[in-house]
N, C-alpha and C positions, 0 to 999 in steps of 0.2 A: 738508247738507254743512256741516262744523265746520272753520273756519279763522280764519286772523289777519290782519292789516292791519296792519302796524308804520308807524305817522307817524315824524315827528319828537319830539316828546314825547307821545304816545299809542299804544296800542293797542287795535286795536277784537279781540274774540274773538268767536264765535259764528259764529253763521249770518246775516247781513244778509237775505239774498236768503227767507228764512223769516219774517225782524222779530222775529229774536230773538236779542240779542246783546247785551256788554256794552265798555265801554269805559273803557280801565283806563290810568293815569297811569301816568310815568316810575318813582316809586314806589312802582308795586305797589298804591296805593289806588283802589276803582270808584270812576269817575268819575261813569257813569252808568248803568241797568240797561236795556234797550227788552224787553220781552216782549209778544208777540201771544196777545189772551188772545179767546173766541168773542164777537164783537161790540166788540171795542173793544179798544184800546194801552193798557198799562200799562208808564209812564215814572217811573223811583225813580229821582232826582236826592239824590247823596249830602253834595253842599256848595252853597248855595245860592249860591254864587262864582261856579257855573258854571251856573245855572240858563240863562241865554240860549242858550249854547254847546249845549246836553243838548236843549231845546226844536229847536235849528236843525237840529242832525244828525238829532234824530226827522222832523220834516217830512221833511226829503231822502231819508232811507231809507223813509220811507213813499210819498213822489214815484216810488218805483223801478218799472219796468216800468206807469205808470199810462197812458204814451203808446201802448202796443203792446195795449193793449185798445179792442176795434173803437169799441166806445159812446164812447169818451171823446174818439174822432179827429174831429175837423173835417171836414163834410160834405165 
């Protein structure tokens, strides 16, 4: 599923719920790119301004749905 996410000065486009999506400033410039590639994340961070920002929202979109898997639940 391909949709948007409009913030306040951001847009995320893509598919999150896949882990694969981009997210794109007020300006129209990628912010930062998240693609799921077989065995591992690939994270293109396109200004190194925003390096912490581009790291946090990958963890968190990567955190998604990891609670609703049995293995990871609390005896």
């Amino acid at each position: 599923m391909y949709s948007y996410f409009y913030g306040s000065n951001r847009l995320v486009s893509g598919s999150v719920a896949a882990k694969n999506f981009s997210v794109i400033d007020v300006d129209k410039s990628v912010v930062f790119s998240h693609r799921r590639r077989p065995g591992y994340i690939e994270l293109e961070i396109a200004d190194k301004k925003n390096e912490a920002f581009s790291v946090a929202v990958s963890v968190c979109a990567n955190l998604i749905n990891t609670v609703e898997k049995h293995e990871l639940k609390p005896a």
